[in-house]
N, C-alpha and C positions, 0 to 999 in steps of 0.2 A: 261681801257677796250680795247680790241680785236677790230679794225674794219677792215673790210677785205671785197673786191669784189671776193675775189678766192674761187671756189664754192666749190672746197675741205673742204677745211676748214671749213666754213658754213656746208655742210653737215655732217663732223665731230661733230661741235657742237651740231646740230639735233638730232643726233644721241646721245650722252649724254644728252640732254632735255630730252626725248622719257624716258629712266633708271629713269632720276631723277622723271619725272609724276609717271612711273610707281612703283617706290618704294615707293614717299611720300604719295600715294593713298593706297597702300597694306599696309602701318603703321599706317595710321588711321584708314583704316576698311567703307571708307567713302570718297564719292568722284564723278568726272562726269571724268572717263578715255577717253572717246570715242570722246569728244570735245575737250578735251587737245591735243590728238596727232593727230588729223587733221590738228590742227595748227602750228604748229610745225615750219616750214618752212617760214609760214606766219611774225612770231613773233620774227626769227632770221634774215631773210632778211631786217627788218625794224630795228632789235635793234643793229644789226651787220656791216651793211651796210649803211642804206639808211637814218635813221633819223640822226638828229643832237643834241646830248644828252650829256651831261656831269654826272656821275657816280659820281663825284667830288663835282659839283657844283650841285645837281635836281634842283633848283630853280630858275638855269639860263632864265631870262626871253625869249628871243630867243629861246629857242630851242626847238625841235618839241614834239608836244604830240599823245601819243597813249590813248585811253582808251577802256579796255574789258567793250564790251556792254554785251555781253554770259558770264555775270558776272562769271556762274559755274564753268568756263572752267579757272577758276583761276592757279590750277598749272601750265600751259603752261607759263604765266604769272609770277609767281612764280620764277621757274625753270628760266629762263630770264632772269629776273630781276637779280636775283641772279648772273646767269654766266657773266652778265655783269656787277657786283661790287656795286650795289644798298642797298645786303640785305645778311645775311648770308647764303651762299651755308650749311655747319653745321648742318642747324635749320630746313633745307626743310623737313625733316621727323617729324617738330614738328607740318604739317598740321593738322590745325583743333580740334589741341588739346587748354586746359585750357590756357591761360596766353601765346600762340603765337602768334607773328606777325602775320601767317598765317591763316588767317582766313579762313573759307569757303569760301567765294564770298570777293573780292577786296574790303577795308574798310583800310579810309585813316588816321585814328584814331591810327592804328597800322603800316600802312607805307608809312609816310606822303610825299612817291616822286611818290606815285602813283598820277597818274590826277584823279582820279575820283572816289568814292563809286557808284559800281556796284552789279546789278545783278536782281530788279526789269527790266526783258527787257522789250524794246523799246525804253528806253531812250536816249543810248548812242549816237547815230546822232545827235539827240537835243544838248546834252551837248557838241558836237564834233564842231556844227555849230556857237554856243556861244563864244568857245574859237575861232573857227579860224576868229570869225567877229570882236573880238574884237583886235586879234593880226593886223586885218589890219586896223582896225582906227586907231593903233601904228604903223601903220607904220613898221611891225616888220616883218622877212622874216620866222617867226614860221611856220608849215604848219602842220596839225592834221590829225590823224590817228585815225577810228574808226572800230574795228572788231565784226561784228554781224553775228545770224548763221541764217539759212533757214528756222527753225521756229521760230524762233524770228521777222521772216520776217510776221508772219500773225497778228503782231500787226499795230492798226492801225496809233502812232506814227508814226513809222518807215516814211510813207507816207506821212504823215503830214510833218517830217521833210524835205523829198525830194521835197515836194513842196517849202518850201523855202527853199531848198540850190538851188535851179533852179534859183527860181524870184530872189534873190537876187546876183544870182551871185557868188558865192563863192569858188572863184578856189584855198585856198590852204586848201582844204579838200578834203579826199579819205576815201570813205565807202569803207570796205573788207568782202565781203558775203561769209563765212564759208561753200559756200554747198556741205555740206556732207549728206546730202536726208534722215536724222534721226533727231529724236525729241524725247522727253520725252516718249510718248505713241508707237512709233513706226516711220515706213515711214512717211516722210512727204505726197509724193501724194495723202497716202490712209486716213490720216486727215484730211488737208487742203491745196489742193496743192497750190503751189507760183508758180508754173514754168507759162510761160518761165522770168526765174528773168532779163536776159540781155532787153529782151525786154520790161520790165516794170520799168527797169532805166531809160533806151533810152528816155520814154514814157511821165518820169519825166521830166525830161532835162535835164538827167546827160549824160556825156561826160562817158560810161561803153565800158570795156574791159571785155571777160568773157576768162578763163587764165586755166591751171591745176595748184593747188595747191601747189601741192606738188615739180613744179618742181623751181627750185631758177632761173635760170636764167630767165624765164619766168615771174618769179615775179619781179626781177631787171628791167626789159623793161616795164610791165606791169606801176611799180614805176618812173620812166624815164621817160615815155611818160605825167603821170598825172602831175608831175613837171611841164611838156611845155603845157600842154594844159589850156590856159587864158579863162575866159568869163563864165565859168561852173565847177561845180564840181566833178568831179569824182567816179565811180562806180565801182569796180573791182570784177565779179563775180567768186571766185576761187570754182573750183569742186576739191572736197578734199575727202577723204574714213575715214570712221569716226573708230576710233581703228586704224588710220594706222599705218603696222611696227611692229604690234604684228598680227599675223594672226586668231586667235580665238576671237579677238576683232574685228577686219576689218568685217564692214560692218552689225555689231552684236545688235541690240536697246539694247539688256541688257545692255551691257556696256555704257549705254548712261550716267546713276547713278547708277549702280554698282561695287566697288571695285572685285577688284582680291585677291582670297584667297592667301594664302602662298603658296600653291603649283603652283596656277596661276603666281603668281608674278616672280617664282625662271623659269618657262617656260618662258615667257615674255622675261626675260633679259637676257637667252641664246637665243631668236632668236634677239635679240637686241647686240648681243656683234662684 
């Protein structure tokens, strides 16, 4: 696989994620478009750049792990996965279908280099704080990655988990908050607001950065910094635009779990070319 700090590039890649969400969503008729391409950038800056992953070997004990908390937002996942030699690029359009790999929500059953069977949220911190406690009683220089969104932030896990990644310390783990200010039913604020999320990391006793999303270098530093920071672990609140990159999406709750028709999809991927 491709690993590359040149932001070209990486944004290149972004840019073909973004087609491949948006196709394999408009082939099945079914789907959460809105939290896939938020991510985007999120999910290539770490699988591109920043983790330490073998495509060759998944089972390399060392190397770092990710897992999708925002289980839904599986094709961003997907799509990744794929471009970086995991799982067949080919098959992405067989989302959600009969007898695919590609399930709806991340299920390790069908692609056993995923970390984790997601998609009840609030787990994923949990599960994130387990493998990175265990990589260090090995002694192992593994460091974990967990991405969850801003309503998934009004479970009360999520919290619980922050409490011990505080007391105990656990500095090679990085939470990544997805806030894109949408949720299943609509705006977060006018649900159950989370804000201000930087200062209720802080508050935890996480070492939090709060970053733009979208932009990669920001996210390289953001990633950088959490590497060197010992004694705590890390929070990185990314404000991200939910549908970003297609404009009728950007910013849209429908599209939080609704596909794009046929005519949607062929608009999509000319503002996407």
């Amino acid at each position: 696989m491709t690993q590359t700090k040149n932001v070209a590039e990486l944004q290149t890649i972004a840019k073909r994620v973004r087609r491949e969400i948006v196709q394999m969503i408009g082939e099945a008729k079914s789907g959460h478009p809105g939290g896939s391409l938020s991510a985007v950038e999120i999910l290539i800056t770490l699988y591109f750049d920043v983790m330490r992953h073998d495509p060759s070997n998944p089972a390399w004990p060392d190397r770092d792990r990710f897992i999708l908390s925002k289980g839904h937002a599986t094709p961003v996942l997907y799509a990744v996965m794929a471009e970086s030699g995991y799982t067949p690029l080919d098959q992405l359009n067989s989302l959600r279908k009969l007898g695919s790999i590609y399930q709806g929500h991340p299920d390790r059953r069908f692609i056993p280099s995923l970390e984790a069977s997601t998609g009840s949220l609030g787990v994923g911190p949990s599960l994130g704080l387990g493998m990175a406690l265990a990589a260090r009683l090995d002694s192992s220089p593994s460091r974990t990655y967990v991405l969850i969104g801003d309503g998934e932030s009004q479970e009360g896990q999520i919290w619980e988990a922050a409490m011990f990644g505080s007391h105990h310390k656990v500095d090679n783990i990085v939470v990544i908050e997805d806030y894109n200010k949408i949720q299943l039913d609509g705006f977060v604020k006018e649900i159950m607001d989370v804000s201000p999320l930087a200062e209720k990391w802080r508050a935890f006793g996480w070492h939090t950065l709060e970053i733009d999303g979208h932009d990669i270098p920001s996210l390289q530093s953001a990633f950088a910094e959490a590497a060197a920071t010992k004694g705590k672990p890390t929070a990185i609140v990314a404000n991200t635009i939910k549908g970003k990159g297609v404009s009728f999406m950007e910013n849209n709750p429908k599209f939080h779990g609704t596909a794009p028709t046929p005519a949607e999809v062929e608009l999509a991927l000319q503002e996407l070319q």
